[in-house]
N, C-alpha and C positions, 0 to 999 in steps of 0.2 A: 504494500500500500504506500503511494507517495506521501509526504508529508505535504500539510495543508498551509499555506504560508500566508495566507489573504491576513493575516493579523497583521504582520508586518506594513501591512497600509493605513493601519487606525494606528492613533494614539497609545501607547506610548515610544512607541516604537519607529511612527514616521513622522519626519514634521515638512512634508510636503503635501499637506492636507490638512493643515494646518494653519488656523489664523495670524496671520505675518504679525502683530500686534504682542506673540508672545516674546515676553522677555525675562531674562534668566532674573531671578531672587539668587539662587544658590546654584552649585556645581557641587556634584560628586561624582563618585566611582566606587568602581570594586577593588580589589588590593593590588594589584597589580597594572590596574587603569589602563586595561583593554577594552571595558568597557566603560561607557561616560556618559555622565548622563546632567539634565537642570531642570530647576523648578523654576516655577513662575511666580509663587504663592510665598509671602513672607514669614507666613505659621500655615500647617495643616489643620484640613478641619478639625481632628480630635488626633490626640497620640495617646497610646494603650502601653500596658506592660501586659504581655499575652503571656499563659500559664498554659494554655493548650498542652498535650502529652507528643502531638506531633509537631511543633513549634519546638516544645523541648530535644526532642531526638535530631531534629534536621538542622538545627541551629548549635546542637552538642552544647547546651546554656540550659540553665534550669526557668528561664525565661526570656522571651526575645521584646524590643522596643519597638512600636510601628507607628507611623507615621500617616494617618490616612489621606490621601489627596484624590480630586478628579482623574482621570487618565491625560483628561487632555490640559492639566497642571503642569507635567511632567513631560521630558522627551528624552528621546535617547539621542547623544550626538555623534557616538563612538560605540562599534564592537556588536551592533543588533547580530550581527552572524556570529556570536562567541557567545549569544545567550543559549540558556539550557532549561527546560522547562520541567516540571516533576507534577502530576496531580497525586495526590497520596489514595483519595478515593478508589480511582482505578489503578492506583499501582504502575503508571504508563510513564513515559517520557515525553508520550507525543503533548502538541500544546490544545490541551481542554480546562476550560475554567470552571471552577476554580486551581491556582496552580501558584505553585512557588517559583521562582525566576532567577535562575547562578548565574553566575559566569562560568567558562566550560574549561577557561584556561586554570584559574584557580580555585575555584568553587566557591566565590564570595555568596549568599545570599543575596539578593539585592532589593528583593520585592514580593510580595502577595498578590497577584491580581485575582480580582475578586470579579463578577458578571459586568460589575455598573464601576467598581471604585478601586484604585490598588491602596496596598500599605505598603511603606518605603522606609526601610531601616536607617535612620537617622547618624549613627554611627559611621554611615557611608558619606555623609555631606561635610564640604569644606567649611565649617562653621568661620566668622573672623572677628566676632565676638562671643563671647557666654552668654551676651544677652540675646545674643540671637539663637542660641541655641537651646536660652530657654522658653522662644516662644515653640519649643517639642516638646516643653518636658511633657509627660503621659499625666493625663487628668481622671485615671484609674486603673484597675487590674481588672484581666477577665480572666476565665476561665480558673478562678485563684480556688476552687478546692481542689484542681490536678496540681497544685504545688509543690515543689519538692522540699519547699523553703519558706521560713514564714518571712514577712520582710516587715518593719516597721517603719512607714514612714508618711502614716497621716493619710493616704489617695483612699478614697474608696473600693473595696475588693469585693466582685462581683463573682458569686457562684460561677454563671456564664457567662452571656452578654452583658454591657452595658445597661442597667437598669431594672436589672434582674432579682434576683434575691438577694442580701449583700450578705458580705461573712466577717464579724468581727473581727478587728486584728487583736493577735493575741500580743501584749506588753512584754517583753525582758525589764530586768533589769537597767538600769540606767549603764550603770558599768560593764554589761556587757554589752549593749549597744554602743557604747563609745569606743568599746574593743574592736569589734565587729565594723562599724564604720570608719574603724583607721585601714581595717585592710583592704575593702571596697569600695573606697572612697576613688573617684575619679583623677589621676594622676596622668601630667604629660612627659611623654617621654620620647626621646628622640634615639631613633632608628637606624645602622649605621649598615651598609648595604654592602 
């Protein structure tokens, strides 16, 4: 069976079909920046911390961070033939939505696309302030009773979706969470090649 490539003409993937008026907010990539991609959007509509079981396995994280935007938010500039598609439903690689979106050279995650909307791993974007990078922070947890981990930090944690049944967070200690958020605490560090 050939593979079906008519997506590569819609958003996010072409921007020759595309209203010329889009202009980059942000630039990123995958690790190795074969492929490359921009937003338009200077915050997403919501960003999540996803607790899903298959989120967890494919991301090798006990939770991934998503950034939800339109499709046509988003474009790719660089690398669309080095994307890699996975639906975990069917088990396939061919591209069926819903689908998770690598890169094929290095396996970076890069994206959710969902029927109508993708989620886009923020981690991937060239932030060039904190402040800009905290119009991502995640404005709750889903899927937070497949947790591996309890996390405390104030968001509200949603059984499943957004708006759903909530799950209390459980409190540590003061002292262990100061422990605990020395070693998880976001730190930059530069990379030497």
């Amino acid at each position: 069976m050939q593979p079906d490539y008519e997506h590569l003409k819609r958003p996010p993937y072409s921007s020759t079909s595309r209203n010329e008026s889009f202009s980059a907010a942000f630039k990123g990539s995958c690790f190795c920046q074969k492929v490359q991609f921009e937003i338009s959007k200077d915050r997403p509509l919501d960003a999540k911390f996803c607790h899903y079981s298959t989120c967890q396995q494919l991301h090798g994280a006990p939770f991934q961070w998503a950034a939800i935007f339109e499709k046509t938010d988003v474009r790719f500039t660089k690398g669309t033939d080095l994307l890699i598609y996975w639906n975990a439903g069917e088990a396939t690689r061919e591209y069926i939505l819903p689908c998770k979106v690598s890169c094929d050279v290095c396996r970076t995650p890069i994206m959710d696309e969902g029927r109508n909307m993708l989620m886009l791993f923020p981690t991937l974007i060239q932030f060039q302030s904190s402040e800009e990078r905290r119009n991502f922070y995640p404005s709750c947890h889903i899927f937070y009773s497949a947790r591996v981990m309890d996390i405390q930090d104030g968001l509200p944690k949603f059984e499943t979706h957004k708006g759903g049944r909530q799950i209390p967070e459980v409190r540590e200690s003061e002292d262990r969470i100061g422990k605990v958020a020395s070693l998880v605490e976001p730190r930059c560090v530069q990379h030497s090649d």
